[in-house]
N, C-alpha and C positions, 0 to 999 in steps of 0.2 A: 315411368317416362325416362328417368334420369340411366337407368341400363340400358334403355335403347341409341339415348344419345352419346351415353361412352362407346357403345357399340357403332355408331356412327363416325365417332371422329376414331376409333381404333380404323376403319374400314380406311377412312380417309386418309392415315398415315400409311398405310400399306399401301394404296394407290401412288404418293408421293413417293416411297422408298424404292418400287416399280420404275414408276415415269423415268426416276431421276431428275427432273425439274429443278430442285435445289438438292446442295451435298446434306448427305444423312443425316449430321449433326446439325443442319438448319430447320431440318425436317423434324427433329427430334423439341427443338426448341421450340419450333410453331405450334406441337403439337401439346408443349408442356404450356402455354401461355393458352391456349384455346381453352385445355381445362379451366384454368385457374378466369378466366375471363365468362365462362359457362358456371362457375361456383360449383364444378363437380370436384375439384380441390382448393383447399384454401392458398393465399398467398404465400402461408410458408412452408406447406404441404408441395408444392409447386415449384417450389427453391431448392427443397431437401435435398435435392440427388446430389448437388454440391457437395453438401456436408456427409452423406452418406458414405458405409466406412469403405464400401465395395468401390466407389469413383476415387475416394483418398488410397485407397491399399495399387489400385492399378497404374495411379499418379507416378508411386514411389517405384512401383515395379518397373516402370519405363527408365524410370532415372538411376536405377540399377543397373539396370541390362547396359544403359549406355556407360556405363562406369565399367562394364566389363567388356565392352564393344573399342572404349578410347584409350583402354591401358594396350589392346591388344591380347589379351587373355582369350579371344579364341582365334585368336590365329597362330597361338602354341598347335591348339589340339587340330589346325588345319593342317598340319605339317602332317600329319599322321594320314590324311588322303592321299596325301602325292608323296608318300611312302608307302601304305597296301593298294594303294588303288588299283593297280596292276595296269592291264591293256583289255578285259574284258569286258563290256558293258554289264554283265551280270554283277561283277565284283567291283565293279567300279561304284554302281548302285549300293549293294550290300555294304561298304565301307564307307561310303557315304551319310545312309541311314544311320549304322551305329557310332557314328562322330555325330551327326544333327541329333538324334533322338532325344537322345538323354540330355543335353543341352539344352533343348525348347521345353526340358520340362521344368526349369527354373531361370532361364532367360525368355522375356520377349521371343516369339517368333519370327516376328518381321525384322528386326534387329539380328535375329542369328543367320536368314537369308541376306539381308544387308549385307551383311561381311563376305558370307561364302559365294553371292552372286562373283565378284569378280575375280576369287582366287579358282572356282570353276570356270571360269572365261578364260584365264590362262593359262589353267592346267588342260584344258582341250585346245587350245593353241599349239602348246607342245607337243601333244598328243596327236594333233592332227584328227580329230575327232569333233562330231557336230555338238555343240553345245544343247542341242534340243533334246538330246540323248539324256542329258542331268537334269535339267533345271528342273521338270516337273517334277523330277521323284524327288529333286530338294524342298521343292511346296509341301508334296504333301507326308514327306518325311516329317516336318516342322510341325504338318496341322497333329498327322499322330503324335509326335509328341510330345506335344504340347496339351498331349490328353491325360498324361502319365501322373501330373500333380492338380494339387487347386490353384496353383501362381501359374500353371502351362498357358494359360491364355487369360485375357479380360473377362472374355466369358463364364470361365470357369468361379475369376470371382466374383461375378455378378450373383450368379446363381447361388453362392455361398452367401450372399447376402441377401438375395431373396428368400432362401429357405429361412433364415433368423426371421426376416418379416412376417413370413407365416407360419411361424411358432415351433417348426423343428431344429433349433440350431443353424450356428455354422459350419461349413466341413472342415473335417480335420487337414494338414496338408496332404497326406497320402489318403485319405478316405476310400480314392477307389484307385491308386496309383495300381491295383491287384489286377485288374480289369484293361486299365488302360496300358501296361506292359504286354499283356496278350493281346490286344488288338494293335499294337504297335508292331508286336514280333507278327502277328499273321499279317499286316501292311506293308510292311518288308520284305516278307517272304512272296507275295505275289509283285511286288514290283520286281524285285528281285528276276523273278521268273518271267515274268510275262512284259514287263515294260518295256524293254529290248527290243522285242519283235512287235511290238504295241506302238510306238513312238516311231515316226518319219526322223529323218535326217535336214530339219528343216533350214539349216543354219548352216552351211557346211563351210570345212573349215578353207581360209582365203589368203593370199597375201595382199588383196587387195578389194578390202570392205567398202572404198566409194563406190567400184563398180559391181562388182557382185554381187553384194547384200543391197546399196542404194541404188546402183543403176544412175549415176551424178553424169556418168563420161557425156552425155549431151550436157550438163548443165556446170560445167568447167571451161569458162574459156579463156582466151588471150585477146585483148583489147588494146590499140594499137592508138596514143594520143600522136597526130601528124604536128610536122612543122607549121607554125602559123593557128593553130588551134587557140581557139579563147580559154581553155581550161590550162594552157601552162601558165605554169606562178603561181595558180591560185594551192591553197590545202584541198586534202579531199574533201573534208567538210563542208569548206565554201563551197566548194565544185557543185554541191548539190547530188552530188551521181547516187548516190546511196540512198537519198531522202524522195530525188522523184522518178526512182527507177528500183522495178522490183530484184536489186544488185548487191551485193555483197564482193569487196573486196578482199581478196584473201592477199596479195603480195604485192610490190609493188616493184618492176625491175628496172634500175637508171644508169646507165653509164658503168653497167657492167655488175653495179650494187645489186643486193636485193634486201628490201625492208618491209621487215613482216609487224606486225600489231604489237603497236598501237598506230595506227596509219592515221588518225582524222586530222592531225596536224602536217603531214608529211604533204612537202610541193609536190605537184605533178611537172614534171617537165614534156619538154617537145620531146619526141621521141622515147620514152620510155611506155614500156609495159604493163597494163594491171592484168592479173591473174583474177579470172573472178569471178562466183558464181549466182548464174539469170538462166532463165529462160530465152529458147529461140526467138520469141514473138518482142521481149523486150529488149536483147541485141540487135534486133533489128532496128526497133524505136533510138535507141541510143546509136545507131549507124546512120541513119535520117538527120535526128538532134542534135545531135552533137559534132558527129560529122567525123567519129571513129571509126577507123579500119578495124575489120574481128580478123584475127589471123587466122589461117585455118591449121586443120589438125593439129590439136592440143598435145595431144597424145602422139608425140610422133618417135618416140623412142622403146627400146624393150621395158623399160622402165613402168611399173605401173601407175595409177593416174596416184594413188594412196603416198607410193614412194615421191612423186614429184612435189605434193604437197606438202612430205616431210622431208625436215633437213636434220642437222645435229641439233640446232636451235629451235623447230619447228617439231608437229606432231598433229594427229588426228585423234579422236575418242571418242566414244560412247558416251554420253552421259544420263542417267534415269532418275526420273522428278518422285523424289521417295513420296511418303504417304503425310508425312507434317511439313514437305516443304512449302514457304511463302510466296514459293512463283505459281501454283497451281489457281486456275481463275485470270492470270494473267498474261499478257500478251508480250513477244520478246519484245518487240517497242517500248510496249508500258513501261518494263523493267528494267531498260535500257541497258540489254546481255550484253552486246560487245562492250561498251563502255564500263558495265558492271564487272565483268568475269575476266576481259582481256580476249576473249575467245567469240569466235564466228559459227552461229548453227548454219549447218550444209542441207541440213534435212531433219524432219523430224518422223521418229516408228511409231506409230501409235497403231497397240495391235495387228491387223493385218496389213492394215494403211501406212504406206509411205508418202509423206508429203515433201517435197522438192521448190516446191513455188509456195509466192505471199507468206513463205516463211512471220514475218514480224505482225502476220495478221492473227496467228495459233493461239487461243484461247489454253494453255497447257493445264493440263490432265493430270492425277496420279499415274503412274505406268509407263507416262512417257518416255521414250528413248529419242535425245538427242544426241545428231549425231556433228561436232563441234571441230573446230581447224587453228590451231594456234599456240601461241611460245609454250616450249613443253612445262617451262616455269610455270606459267599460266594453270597447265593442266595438273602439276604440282598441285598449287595452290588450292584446285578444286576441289582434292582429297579431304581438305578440313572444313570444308564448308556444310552444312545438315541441309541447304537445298537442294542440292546433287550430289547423286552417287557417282560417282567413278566406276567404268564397268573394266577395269584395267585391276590389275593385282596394288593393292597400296602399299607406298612409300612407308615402309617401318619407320622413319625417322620421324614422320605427323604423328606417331603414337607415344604414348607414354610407356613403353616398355618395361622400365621400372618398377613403375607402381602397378603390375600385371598379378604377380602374386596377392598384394594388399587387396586388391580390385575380388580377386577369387576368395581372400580370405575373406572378406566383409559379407558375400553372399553367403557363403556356406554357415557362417555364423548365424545369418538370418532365418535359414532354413534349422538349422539345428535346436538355434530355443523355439522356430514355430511347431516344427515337429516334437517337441518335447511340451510342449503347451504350458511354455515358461510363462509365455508374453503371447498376446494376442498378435497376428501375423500383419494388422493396423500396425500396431507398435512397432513390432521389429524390424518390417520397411524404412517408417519414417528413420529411425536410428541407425540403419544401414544408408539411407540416404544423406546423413548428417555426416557419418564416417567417411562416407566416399570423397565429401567436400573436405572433410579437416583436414584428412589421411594427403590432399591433393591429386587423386584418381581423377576427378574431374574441376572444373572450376565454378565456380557460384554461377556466374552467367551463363554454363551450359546445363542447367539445370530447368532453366525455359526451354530453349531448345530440347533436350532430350525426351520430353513432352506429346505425346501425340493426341492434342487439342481437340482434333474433333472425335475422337476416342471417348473422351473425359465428357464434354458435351454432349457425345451422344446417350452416355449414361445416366448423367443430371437430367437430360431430357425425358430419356423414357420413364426412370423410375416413376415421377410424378403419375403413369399413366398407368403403372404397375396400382398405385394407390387408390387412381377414382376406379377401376376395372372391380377393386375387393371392398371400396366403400359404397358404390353402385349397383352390385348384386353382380355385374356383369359375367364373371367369374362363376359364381354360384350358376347363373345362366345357363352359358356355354356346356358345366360340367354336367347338370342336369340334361339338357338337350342328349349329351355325346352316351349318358350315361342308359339311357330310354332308346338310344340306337344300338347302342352297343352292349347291353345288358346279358343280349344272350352268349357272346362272345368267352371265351377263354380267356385268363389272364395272359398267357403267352399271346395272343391275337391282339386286346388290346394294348399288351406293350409294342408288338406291333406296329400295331396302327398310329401310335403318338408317332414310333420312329421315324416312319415313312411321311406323316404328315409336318413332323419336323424340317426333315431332310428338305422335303419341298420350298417349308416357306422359309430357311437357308438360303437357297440359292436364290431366291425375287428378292430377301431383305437382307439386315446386316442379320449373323447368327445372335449378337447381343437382345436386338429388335424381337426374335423367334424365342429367346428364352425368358423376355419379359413377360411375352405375350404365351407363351404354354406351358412354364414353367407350374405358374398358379394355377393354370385348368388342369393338368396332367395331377397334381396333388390331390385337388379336389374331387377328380372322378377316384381318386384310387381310394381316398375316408367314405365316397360313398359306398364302391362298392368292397370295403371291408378289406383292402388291399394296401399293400404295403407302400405308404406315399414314397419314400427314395427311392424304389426301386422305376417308380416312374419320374420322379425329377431326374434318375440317372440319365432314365432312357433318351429327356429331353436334351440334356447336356450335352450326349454324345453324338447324340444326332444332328443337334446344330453347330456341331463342328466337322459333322461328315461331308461337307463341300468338297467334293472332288469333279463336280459335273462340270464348272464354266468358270472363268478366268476370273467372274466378276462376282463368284460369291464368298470370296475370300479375300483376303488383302495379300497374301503371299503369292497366290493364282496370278492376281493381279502384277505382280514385282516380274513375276518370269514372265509373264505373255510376248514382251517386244523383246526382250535380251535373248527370249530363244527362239523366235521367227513364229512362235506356232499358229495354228489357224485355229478358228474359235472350236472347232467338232476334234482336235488333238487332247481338247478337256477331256469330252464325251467318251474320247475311243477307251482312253486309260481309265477315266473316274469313273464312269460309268459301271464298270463290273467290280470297279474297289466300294462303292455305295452300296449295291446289292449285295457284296458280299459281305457288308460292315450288318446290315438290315437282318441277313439270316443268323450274322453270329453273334448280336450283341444282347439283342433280348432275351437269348438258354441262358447266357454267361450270368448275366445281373439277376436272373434267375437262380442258377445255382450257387452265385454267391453270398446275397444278398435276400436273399428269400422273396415270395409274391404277398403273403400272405400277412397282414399289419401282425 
């Protein structure tokens, strides 16, 4: 009974991680509390994944990468892109890959896209080159290499902690770096080749991103307060114009002045100007109401709408709502952006969708790209904030420059006694995390922040489920079933077979989710049938990081989708024949390395 009911609520977190209904790590929790409320795990069995060494080692790993992300230590080795990059699309990929690769294989991934998102945004500005050309083969440059070590990804050390669970050890840090070098170099070599002609130009490049990219030129206009108007004297605040009109003031022009944000205190006078962006249908209501003249043609110079919105004091930007920021779930109202940031969203990109209107109604997303209007100081500032990314090159002056070496030496240490099996790679974390703070790389308080919470969560969550799956039979279940179908098969087929069924349930759930859940049955069918259990925990490993198919079964997929314009089938065009071709060559490889045979 109790295997069928872990098998029931396994069925029911898949469906949740599907739906999307709630984010992963709620789903992850609900699903660790249903056990422990069914008594298929105990209370503190149900806790564990907290204290487990795989959620404490991925902790530390985040809090690293950002020690190496804040001194600027890898915007040394970005300099070395916009030195070979050349003008080719071929080489521009190829020099791209060998700077990301080897870097995600002991940083955060999402952390080393973080950075290189916006120094690709400006190195194709000058280039005059579509951004949608890079950004994919910087995703999945990062997933391959991020295959290369056991710190390459969270996944990687989950799995290293599940295998300890079930009694084979943990991995070493290069265990199969052998493996993951070669399918990094063959990942390379077909973006390299084929992505070029693979990839649209979906993004192309503009002097003028309101119009082009947002299409804003209907939703910019000039707003004319007349003499005798009840609104002069008052602040724009009082005014109400913002609160019951779907309006956004971006400038304010008086007597010849022009005064840009912070406006909610600034008088309206007779006869002056707001600059500002609505909708057709609510300038109109506000032409009724209020009893403003709209001036016409906004645009009435060569000047573009981009250039009129910026000055020497003013500016426009991108901004992308990273994967731990605190606005996600919430509404620009709720959070009160202009009054919080100093800055105005014009529009927001989500995926294919550009939103222009009810702006302040936007429930914001991971992936987001806002596209924001105001003091460049402003957009400064933005730089150092962990709730938004800057899709603009950043300010060397927000980093610590200094402490960029220390920041490099403190990882490399970490890696060298774990590769040396001084110290368990638990240990050498947390002590590189301590150094990072002493040393001054980061500061005490950006050590929450550097965090990716529902990361951590999601892990606490699932293991508990890892637990009732192998105290349940569940496991035992599944292996037997797969084992009685698959019996008459080859070992090459069923490595196979895991891969492909991996790679699937990848792209519907998180790849953490895929490797809780077939980690333990891929072990179990291979003691049955007398086969080598790593060689199929490999296969699961690799496989649930083969996401190359959709935007959304990855978190880096996810990071490029709106900075590079793509449509959702620009996944499919590219990842599609990197999956297949990852499916034909990874299960000879683990084969001849690794042996089939226990």
């Amino acid at each position: 009974m109790t295997i069928f009911l872990t098998l029931a609520i396994v069925v029911l977190a898949l469906f949740l991680f599907v739906v999307e209904w709630f984010p992963s790590d709620i789903v992850a929790i609900i699903v660790a509390l249903l056990l422990a409320v069914l008594g298929l795990v105990t209370p503190e069995e149900s806790i564990s994944g907290f204290s487990n060494s795989a959620t404490i080692t991925v902790m530390a790993m985040f809090i690293l990468s950002a020690g190496i992300a804040r001194t600027g230590a890898i915007q040394i080795l970005s300099d070395l892109l916009l030195k070979w990059g050349g003008k080719r699309p071929s080489q521009q990929i190829f020099t791209l890959g060998i700077i990301v690769g080897p870097i995600t294989a002991f940083i955060n991934n999402t952390a080393v896209v973080a950075v290189f998102l916006p120094i690709i945004e400006e190195w194709c500005h000058k280039q005059k080159v579509s951004v949608s050309k890079l950004l994919i083969p910087l995703s999945f440059a990062a997933i391959l290499g991020g295959m290369i070590t056991v710190i390459g990804t969270s996944t990687n050390v989950l799995a290293s902690g599940l295998s300890q669970q079930l009694g084979y050890g943990t991995f070493s840090l290069f265990q199969f770096t052998q493996l993951g070098l070669i399918t990094f170099g063959i990942g390379l070599i077909y973006l390299t080749l084929l992505a070029p002609r693979l990839l649209p130009s979906r993004k192309k490049h503009t002097d003028d991103i309101l119009t082009q990219d947002y299409g804003l030129k209907d939703y910019i206009s000039e707003i004319l307060i007349p003499p005798g108007s009840n609104l002069a004297g008052k602040t724009l605040d009082s005014s109400g114009l913002q609160h019951k009109f779907d309006l956004d003031v971006l400038e304010i022009i008086a007597d010849n002045n022009r005064f840009h944000q912070p406006l909610e205190h600034q008088k309206l006078q007779a006869c002056s100007v707001l600059v500002v962006r609505s909708n057709q249908e609510d300038l109109l209501k506000i032409k009724d109401e209020e009893h403003l003249e709209i001036l016409p043609d906004f645009i009435r110079n060569k000047k573009s709408l981009e250039a009129q919105l910026s000055s020497e004091d003013e500016g426009v930007a991108e901004v992308l709502i990273p994967s731990n920021s605190n606005l996600i779930g919430s509404t620009v109202k709720e959070v009160r952006f202009r009054q919080r940031y100093n800055v105005t969203v014009l529009a927001v990109h989500r995926g294919q969708e550009i939103t222009r209107e009810r702006l302040s109604e936007i429930r914001l997303k991971f992936g987001d790209v806002l596209l924001v209007q105001g003091p460049k100081q402003s957009l400064v500032g933005l730089q150092i904030n962990r709730n938004l990314l800057v899709l603009t090159k950043r300010n060397l002056e927000t980093l610590r420059r200094d402490k960029a070496s220390i920041a490099i030496g403190i990882c490399l240490g970490v890696v060298v006694v774990a590769a040396f099996n001084w110290l368990p790679i638990l240990i050498t974390s947390l002590i590189g995390v301590v150094l990072m703070v002493v040393t001054g790389c980061l500061k005490p308080r950006e050590l929450y922040d550097a965090v990716r919470w529902d990361i951590i969560f999601l892990l606490a969550g699932l293991i508990p489920l890892g637990i009732a799956m192998d105290k349940s039979g569940a496991t035992d279940w599944l292996a037997n079933n797969l084992v009685a179908v698959a019996g008459n098969l080859s070992g090459y087929w069923i490595l196979t077979f895991f891969f492909i069924i991996t790679s699937v349930f990848t792209e519907m759930i998180s790849n953490n989710a895929t490797v809780v859940l077939l980690l333990p049955v891929a072990a179990n069918v291979a003691e049955s049938l007398n086969l080598n259990p790593f060689a199929f925990m490999l296969t699961v490993i690799f496989a649930s990081s083969n996401s190359f198919i959709t935007p959304i079964g990855y978190q880096t997929n996810t990071m490029v989708y709106g900075p590079g314009g793509y449509k959702f089938t620009d996944f499919m065009r590219v990842g599609l024949p990197l999956n297949l071709l990852m499916t034909i060559v990874v299960p000879p490889l683990i084969i001849l390395f690794y042996g089939l045979q226990s």
